[in-house]
C-alpha positions as a LaTeX table, in Angstrom:
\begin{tabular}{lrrr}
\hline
Residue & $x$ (\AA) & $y$ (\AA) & $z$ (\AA) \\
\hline
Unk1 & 5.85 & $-76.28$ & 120.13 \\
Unk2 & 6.94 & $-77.42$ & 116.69 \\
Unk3 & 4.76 & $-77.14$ & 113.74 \\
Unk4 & 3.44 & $-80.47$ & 111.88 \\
Unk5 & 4.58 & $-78.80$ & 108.64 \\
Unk6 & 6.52 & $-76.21$ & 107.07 \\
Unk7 & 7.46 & $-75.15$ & 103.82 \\
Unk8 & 11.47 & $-74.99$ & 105.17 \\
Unk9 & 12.60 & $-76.53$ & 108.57 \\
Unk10 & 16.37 & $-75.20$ & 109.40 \\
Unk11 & 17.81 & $-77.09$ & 111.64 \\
Unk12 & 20.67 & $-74.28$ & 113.69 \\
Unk13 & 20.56 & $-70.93$ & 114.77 \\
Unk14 & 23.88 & $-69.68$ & 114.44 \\
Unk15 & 24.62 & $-66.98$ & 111.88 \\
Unk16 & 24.18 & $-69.18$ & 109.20 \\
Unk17 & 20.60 & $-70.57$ & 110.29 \\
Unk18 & 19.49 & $-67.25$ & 111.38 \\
Unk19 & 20.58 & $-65.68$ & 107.61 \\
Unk20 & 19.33 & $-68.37$ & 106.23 \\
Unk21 & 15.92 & $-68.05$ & 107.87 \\
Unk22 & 15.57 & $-63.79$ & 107.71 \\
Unk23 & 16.32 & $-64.25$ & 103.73 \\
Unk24 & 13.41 & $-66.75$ & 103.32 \\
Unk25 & 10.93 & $-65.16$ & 106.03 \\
Unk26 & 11.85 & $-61.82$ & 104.19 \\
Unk27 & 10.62 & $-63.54$ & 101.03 \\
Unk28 & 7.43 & $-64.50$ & 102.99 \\
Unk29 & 8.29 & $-68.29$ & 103.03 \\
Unk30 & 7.07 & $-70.31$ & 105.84 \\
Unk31 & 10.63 & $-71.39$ & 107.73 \\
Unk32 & 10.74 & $-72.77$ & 110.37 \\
Unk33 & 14.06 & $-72.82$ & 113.01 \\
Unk34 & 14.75 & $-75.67$ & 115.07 \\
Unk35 & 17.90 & $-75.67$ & 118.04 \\
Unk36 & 19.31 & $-78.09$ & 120.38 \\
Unk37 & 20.48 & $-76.28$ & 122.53 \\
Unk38 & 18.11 & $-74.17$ & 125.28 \\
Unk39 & 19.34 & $-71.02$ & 124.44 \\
Unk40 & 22.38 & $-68.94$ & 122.09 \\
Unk41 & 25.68 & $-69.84$ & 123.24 \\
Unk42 & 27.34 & $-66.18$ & 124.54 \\
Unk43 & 30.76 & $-67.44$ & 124.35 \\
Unk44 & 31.83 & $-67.98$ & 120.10 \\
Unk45 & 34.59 & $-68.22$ & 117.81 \\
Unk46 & 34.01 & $-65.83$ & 114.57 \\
Unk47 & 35.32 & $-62.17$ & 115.74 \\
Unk48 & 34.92 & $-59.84$ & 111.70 \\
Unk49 & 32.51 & $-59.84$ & 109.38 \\
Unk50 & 34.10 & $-58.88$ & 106.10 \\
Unk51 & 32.99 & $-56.11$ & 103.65 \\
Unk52 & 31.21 & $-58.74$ & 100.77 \\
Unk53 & 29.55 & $-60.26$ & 103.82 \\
Unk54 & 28.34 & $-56.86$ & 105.03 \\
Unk55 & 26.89 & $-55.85$ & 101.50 \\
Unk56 & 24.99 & $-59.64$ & 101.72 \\
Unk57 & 23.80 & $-58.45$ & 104.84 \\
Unk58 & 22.41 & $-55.65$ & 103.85 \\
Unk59 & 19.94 & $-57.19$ & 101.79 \\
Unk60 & 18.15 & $-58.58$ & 104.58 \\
Unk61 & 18.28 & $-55.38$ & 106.57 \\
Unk62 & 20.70 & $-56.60$ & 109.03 \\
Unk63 & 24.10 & $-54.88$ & 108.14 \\
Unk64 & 22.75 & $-50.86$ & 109.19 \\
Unk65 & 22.19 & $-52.93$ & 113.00 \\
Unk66 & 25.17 & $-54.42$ & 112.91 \\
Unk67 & 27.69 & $-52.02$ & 112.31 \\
Unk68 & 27.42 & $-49.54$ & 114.98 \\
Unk69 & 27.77 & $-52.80$ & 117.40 \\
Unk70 & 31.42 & $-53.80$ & 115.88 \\
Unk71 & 34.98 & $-51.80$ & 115.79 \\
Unk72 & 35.60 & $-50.53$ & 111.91 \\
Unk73 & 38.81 & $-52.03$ & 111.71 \\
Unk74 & 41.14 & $-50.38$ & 108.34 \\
Unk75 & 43.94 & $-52.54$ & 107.66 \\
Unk76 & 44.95 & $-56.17$ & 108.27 \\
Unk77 & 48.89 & $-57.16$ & 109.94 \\
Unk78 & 51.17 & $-59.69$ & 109.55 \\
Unk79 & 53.64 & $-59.40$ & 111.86 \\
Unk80 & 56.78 & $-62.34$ & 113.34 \\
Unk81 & 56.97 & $-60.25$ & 116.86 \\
Unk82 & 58.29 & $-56.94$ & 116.27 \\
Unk83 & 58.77 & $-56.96$ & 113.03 \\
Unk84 & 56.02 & $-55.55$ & 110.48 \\
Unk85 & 56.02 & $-58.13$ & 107.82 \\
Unk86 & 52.58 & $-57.25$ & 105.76 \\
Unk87 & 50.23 & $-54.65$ & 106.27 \\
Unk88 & 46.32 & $-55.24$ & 104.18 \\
Unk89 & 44.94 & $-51.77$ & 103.87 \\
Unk90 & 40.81 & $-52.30$ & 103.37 \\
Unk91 & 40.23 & $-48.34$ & 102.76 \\
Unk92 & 40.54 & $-48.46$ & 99.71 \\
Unk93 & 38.47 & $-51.30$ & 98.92 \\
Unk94 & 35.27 & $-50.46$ & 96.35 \\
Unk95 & 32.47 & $-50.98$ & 99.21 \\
Unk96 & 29.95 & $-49.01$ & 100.48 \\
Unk97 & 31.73 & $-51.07$ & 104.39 \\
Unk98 & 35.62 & $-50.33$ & 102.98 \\
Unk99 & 36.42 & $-52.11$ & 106.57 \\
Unk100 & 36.43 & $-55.25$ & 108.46 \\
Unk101 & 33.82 & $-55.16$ & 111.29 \\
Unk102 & 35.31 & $-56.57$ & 114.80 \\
Unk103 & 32.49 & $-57.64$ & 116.63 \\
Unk104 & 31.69 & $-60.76$ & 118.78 \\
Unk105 & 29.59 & $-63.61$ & 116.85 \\
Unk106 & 27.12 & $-63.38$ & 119.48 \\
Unk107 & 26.41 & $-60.05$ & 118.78 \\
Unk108 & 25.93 & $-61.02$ & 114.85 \\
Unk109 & 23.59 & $-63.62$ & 116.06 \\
Unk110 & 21.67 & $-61.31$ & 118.57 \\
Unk111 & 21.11 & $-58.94$ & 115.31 \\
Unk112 & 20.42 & $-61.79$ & 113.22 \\
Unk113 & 17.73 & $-62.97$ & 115.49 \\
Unk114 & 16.53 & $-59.87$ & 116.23 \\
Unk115 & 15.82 & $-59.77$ & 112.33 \\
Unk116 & 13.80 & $-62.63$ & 112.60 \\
Unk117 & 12.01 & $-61.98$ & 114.83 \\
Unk118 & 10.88 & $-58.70$ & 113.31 \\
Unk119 & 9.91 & $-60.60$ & 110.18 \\
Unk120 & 7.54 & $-62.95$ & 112.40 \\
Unk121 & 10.19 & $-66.20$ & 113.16 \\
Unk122 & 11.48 & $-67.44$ & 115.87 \\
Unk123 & 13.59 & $-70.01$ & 117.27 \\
Unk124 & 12.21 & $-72.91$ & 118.66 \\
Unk125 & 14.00 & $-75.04$ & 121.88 \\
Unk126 & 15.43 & $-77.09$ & 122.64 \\
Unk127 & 14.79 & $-79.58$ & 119.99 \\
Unk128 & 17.46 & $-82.50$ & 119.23 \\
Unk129 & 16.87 & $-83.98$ & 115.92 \\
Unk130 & 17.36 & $-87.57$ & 115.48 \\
Unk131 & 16.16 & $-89.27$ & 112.25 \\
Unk132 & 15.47 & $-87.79$ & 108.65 \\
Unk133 & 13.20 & $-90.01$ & 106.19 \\
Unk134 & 13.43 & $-87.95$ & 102.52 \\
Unk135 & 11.06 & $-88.75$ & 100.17 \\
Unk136 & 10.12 & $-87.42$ & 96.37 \\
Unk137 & 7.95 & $-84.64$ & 97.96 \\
Unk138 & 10.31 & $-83.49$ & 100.74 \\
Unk139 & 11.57 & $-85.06$ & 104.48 \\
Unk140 & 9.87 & $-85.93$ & 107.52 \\
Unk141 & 12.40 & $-85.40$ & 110.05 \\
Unk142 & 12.29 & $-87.15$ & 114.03 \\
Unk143 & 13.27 & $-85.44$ & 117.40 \\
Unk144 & 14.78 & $-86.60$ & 120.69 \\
Unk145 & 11.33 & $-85.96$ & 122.36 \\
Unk146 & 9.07 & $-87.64$ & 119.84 \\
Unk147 & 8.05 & $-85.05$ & 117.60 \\
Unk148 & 8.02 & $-84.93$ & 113.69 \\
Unk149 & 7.60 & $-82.41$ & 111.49 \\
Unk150 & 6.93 & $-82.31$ & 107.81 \\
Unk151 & 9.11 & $-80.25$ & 105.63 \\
Unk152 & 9.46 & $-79.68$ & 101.43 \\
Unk153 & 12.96 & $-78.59$ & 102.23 \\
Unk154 & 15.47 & $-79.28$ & 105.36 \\
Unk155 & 18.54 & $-77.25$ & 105.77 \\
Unk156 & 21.26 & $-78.28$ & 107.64 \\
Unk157 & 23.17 & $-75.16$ & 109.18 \\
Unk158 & 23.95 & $-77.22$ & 112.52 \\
Unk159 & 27.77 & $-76.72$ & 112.34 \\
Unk160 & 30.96 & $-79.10$ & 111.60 \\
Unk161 & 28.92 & $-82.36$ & 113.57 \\
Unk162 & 25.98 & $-81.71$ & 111.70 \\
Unk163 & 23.74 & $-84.31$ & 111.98 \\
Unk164 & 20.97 & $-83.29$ & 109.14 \\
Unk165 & 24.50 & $-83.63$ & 107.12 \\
Unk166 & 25.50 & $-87.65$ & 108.81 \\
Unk167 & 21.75 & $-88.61$ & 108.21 \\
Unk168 & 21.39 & $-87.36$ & 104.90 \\
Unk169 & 24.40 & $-89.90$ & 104.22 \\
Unk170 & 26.39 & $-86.92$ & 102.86 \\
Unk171 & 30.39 & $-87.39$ & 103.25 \\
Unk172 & 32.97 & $-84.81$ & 104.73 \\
Unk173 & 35.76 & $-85.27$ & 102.95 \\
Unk174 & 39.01 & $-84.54$ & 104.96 \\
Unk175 & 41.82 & $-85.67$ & 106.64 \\
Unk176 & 41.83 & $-88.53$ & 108.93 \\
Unk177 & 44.10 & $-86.84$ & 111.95 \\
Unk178 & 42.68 & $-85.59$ & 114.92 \\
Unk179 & 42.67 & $-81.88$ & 113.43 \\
Unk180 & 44.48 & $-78.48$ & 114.32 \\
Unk181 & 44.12 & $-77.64$ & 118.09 \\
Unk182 & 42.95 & $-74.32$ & 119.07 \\
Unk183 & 42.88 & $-71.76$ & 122.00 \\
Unk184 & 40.75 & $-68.66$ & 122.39 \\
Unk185 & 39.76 & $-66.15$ & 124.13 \\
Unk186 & 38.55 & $-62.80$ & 125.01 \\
Unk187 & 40.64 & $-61.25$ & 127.50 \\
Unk188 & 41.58 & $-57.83$ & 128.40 \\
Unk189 & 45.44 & $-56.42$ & 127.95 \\
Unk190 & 47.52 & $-53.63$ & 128.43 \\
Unk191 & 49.39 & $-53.06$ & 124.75 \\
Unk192 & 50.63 & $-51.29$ & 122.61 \\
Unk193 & 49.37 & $-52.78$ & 119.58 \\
Unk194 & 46.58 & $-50.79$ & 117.55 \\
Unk195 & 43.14 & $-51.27$ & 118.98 \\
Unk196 & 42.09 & $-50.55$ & 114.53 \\
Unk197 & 43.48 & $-53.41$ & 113.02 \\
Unk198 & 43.89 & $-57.47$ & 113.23 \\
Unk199 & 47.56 & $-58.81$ & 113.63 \\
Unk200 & 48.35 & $-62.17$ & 112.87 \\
Unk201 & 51.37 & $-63.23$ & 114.54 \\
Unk202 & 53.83 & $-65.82$ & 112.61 \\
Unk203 & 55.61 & $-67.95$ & 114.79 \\
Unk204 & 57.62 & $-71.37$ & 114.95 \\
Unk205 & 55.36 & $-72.82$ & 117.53 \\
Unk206 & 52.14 & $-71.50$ & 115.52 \\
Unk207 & 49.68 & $-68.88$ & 114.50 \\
Unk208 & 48.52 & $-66.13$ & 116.80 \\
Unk209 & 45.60 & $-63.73$ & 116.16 \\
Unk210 & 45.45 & $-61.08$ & 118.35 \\
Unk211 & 41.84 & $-59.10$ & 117.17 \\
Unk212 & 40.19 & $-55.78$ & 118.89 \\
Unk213 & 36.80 & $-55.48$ & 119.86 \\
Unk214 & 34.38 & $-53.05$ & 121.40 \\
Unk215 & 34.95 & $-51.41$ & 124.79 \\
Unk216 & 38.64 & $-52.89$ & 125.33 \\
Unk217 & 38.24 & $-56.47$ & 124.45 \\
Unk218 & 40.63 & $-58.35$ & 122.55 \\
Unk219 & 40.13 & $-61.85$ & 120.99 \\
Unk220 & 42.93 & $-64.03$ & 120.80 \\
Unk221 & 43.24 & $-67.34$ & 118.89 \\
Unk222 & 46.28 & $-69.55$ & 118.77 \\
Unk223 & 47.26 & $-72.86$ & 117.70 \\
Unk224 & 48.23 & $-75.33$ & 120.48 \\
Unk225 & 49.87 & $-78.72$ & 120.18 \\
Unk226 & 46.87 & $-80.21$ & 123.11 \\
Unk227 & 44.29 & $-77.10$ & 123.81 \\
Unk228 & 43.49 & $-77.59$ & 128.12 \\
Unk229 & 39.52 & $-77.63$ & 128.37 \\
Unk230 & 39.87 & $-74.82$ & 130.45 \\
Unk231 & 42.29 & $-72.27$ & 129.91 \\
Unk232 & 43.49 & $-69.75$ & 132.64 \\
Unk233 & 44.45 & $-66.05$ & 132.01 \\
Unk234 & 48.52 & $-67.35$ & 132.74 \\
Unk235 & 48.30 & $-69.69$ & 129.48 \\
Unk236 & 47.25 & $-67.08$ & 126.94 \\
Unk237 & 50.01 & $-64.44$ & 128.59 \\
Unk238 & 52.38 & $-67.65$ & 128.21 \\
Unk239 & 50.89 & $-67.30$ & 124.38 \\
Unk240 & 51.66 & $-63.73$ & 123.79 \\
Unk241 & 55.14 & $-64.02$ & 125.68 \\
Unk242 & 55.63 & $-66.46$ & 123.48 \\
Unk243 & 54.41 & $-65.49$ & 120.10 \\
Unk244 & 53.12 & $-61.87$ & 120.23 \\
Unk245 & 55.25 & $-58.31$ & 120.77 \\
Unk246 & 58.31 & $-58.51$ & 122.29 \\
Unk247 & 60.27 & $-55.00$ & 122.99 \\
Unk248 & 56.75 & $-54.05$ & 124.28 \\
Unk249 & 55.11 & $-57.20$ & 126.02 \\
Unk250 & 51.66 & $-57.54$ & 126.13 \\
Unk251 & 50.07 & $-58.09$ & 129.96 \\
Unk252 & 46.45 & $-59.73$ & 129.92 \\
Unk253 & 45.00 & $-58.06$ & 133.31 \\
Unk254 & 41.65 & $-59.89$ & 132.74 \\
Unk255 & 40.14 & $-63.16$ & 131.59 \\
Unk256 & 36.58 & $-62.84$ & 130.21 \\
Unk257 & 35.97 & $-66.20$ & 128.97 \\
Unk258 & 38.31 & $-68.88$ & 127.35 \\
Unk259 & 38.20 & $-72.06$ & 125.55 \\
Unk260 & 39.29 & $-74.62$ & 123.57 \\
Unk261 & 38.29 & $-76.07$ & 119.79 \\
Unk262 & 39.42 & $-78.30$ & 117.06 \\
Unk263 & 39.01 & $-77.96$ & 113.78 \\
Unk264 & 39.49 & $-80.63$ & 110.23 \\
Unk265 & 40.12 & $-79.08$ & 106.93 \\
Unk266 & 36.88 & $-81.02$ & 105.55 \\
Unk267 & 34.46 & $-80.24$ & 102.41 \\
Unk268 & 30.81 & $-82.04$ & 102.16 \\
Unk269 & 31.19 & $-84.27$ & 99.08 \\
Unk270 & 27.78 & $-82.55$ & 98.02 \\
Unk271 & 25.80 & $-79.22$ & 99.24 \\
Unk272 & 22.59 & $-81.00$ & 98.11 \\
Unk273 & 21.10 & $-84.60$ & 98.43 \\
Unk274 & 17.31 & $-84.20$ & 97.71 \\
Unk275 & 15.53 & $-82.26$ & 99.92 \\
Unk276 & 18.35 & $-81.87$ & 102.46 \\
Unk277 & 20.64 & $-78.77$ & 101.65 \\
Unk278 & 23.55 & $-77.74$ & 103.77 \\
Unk279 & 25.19 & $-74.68$ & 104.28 \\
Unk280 & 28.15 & $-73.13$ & 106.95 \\
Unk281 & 30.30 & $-75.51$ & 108.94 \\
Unk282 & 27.76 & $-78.63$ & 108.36 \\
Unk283 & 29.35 & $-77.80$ & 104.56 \\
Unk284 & 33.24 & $-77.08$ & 105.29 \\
Unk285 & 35.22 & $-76.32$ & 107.64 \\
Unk286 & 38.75 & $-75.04$ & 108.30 \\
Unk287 & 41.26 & $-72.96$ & 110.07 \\
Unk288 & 40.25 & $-69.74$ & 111.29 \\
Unk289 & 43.07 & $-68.09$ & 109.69 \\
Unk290 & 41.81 & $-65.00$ & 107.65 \\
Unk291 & 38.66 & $-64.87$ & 109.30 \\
Unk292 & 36.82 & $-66.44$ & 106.68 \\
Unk293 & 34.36 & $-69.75$ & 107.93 \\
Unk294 & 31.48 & $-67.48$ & 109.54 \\
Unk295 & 31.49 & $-65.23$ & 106.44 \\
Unk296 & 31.58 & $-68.05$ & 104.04 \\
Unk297 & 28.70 & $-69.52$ & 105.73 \\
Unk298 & 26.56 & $-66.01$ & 105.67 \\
Unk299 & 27.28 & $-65.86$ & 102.03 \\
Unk300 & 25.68 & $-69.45$ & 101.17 \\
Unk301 & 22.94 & $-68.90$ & 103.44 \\
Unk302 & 21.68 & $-65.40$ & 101.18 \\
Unk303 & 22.45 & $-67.11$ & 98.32 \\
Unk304 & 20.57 & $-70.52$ & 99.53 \\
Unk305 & 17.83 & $-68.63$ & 100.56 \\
Unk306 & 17.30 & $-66.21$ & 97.56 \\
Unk307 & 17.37 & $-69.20$ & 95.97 \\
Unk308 & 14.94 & $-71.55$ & 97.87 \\
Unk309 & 12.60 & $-68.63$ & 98.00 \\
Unk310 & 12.38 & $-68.85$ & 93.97 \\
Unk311 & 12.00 & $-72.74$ & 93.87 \\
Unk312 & 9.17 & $-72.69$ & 96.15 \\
Unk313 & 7.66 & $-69.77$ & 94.08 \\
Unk314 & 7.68 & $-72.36$ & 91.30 \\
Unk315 & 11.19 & $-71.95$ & 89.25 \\
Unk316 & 12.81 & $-75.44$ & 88.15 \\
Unk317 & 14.74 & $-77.15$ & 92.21 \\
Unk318 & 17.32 & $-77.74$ & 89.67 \\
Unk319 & 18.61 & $-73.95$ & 91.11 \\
Unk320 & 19.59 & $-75.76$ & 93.52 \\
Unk321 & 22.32 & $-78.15$ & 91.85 \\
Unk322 & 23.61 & $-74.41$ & 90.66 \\
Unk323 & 23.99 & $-73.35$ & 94.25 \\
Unk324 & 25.44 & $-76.53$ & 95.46 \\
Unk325 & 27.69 & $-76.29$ & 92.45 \\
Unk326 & 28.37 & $-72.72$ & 92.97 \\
Unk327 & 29.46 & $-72.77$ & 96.35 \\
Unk328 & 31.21 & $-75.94$ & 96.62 \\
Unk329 & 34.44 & $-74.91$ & 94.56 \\
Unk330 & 33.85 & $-71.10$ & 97.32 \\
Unk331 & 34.41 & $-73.55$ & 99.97 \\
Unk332 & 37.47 & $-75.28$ & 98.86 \\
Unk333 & 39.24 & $-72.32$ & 97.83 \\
Unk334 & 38.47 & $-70.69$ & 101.34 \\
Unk335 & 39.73 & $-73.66$ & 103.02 \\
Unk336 & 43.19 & $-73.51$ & 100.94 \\
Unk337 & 43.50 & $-70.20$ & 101.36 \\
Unk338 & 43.32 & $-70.97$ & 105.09 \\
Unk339 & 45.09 & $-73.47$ & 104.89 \\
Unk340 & 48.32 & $-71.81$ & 103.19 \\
Unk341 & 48.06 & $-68.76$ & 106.21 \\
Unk342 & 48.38 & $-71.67$ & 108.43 \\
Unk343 & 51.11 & $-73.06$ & 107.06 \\
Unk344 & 52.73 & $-69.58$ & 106.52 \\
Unk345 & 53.04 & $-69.28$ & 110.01 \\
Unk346 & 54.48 & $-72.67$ & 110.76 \\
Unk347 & 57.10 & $-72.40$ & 108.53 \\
Unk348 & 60.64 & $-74.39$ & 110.11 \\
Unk349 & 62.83 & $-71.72$ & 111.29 \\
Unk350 & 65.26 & $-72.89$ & 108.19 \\
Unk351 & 62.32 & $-71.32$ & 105.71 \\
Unk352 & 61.29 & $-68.34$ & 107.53 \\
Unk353 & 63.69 & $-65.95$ & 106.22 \\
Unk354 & 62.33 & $-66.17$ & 102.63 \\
Unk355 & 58.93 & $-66.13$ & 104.10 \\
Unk356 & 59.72 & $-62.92$ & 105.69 \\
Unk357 & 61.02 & $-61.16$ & 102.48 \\
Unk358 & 58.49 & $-62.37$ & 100.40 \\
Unk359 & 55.76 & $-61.33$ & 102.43 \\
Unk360 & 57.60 & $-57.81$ & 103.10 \\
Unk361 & 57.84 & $-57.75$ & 99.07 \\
Unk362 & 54.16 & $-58.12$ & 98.67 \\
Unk363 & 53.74 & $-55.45$ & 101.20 \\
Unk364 & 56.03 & $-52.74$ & 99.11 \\
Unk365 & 53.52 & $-53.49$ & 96.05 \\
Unk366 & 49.83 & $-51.71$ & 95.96 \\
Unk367 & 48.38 & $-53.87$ & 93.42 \\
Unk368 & 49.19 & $-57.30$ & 95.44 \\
Unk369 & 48.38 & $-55.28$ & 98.57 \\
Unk370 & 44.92 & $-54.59$ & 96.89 \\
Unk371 & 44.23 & $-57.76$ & 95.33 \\
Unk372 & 45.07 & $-59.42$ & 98.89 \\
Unk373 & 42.22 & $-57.20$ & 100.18 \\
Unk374 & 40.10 & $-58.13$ & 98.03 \\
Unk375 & 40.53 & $-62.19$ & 98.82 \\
Unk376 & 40.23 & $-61.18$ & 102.47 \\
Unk377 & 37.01 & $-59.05$ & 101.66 \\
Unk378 & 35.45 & $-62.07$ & 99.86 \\
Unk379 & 35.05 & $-58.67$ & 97.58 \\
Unk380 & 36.93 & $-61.00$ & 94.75 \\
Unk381 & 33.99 & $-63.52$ & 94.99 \\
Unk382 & 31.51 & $-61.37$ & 94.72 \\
Unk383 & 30.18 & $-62.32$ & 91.40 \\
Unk384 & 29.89 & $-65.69$ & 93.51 \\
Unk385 & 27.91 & $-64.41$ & 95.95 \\
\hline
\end{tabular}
């Protein structure tokens, strides 16, 4: 049953809602979680959590959980079928976690919530919100079933259709086109490849990542011109045929679960309109290239939180405008950097050969190999963060 008032209402419990949430409840702040949906999803997109986002973790007691559930993975490939193009090393990185963790999203969100919980939350379904009325002292927001709860603070962590975001009138700037097209999946595969490291495959027709997890999973993503709602096992070995090894095929033998997504390059115009404050996907969203949307949205939701926790302990809101301000320009740079790995892999044919030799150039140099790390990290934000 929802509460008539709370100090914070969160409206999502995906890994940004559920950070959000064990940061403030850590902090002893009276948060509440609200979800439309009747329970967590086990099916998700977001397959590493990055070294930054580990040490982030770890101040809400969550990484030490987490990490025995994921696959340590040391180095990062970028590879046009056979051929090695760029290889990321991450042991070297200057991290207590000098790794990339490969493990589902649902597992993050299971030790998320199991954080919570431990700190006296929980989540509370299903609830659809449906109207938000803001005011100088805070927001009463409306439900589907006729509820409303008072709140000094709403946060919208309710993902790319947020609707705390559309009723707070906040805009997502973006492109007007339909968006990129995505498959995924987890499937199981005979291979050759590495079960310790993430390839990204280049190729004409479009990026494929091609990610290990625990016990003999592997997570594919791959850009499709018109995803199917539901994929079969033949389409994503029609996908590897087509863009992964090719001397030494990969055969999927199993399908666990696949599906389809689509996904606009987009920025929210603002991170803050009163007492609404987003963070994750209802803030920006973009390709999946690099890993990087889940881990972006962990890092705003510690620093949101850290920071909420100090208004409502009675320093200025206007820390607030600093983490709207703060995170906004994260965001953008994120979603160019995504953005540029996406187009690195569509490259026409006529381009591909200087692609190639630059990329196999950065490879032959340390420093850039290091520096790269660090962007994929989010180690090089860290000052940010």
């Amino acid at each position: 049953m929802l509460p008539e008032r709370t100090d914070v209402l969160v409206v999502g419990s995906g890994p940004t809602g559920l950070t959000v949430a064990a940061t403030l409840a850590q902090r002893g702040v009276d948060v509440t979680v609200v979800d439309r949906l009747d329970r967590p999803p086990v099916t998700s997109r977001a397959a590493v959590v990055h070294a930054h986002t580990l040490e982030v973790l770890d101040r809400i007691g969550v990484a030490a959980p987490l990490v025995p559930r994921g696959l340590p993975s040391q180095r990062f490939t970028v590879r046009d079928r056979d051929r090695m193009l760029l290889t990321v090393p991450f042991g070297t990185l200057p991290s207590r976690y000098p790794y990339a963790l490969l493990v589902s999203q649902a597992q993050t969100e299971a030790v998320l919530a199991e954080r919570f919980t431990a700190l006296g939350g929980r989540v509370l379904r299903p609830y659809e919100m449906t109207g938000l009325t803001p005011d100088a002292a805070g927001a009463t927001v409306h439900f589907a079933d006729g509820a409303t709860v008072r709140a000094r603070w709403v946060i919208g962590a309710d993902g790319m259709h947020s609707t705390v975001r559309e009723l707070a009138g906040i805009r997502f700037a973006g492109p007007a086109d339909r968006g990129e097209s995505f498959l995924l999946a987890d499937v199981r595969v005979e291979s050759v490849l590495p079960r310790d490291q993430v390839a990204l495959f280049l190729a004409r027709q479009g990026p494929l990542v091609w990610a290990p997890l625990p016990d003999g999973v592997v997570r594919l993503v791959a850009t499709v011109p018109d995803a199917p709602r539901d994929p079969d096992a033949q389409r994503f070995q029609a996908l590897l045929d087509e863009r992964g090894p090719a001397r030494r095929p990969d055969r999927v033998t199993e399908l666990l679960w696949g599906s389809r997504f689509r996904i606009h390059h987009r920025v929210a115009e603002t991170f803050r309109a009163g007492p609404v404050l987003l963070a994750g996907d209802a803030a920006h969203v973009h390709s999946p290239a690099g890993g990087q949307g889940m881990n972006l949205g962990i890092g705003d939701a510690v620093a949101l939180g850290e920071t909420l926790a100090e208004v409502l302990a009675g320093q200025p809101d206007t820390l607030l405008d600093e983490y709207a301000l703060a995170r906004r320009p994260l965001a953008e740079e994120v979603a160019g950097f995504a953005d540029r790995l996406t187009r690195l892999a569509t490259m026409p044919p006529a381009g591909r050969p200087l692609r190639d030799l630059l990329l196999r150039t950065v490879s032959a140099m340390p420093s850039a190999r290091h520096r790269l790390a660090l962007r994929l990290s989010g180690l090089a934000q860290r000052a940010a963060g």
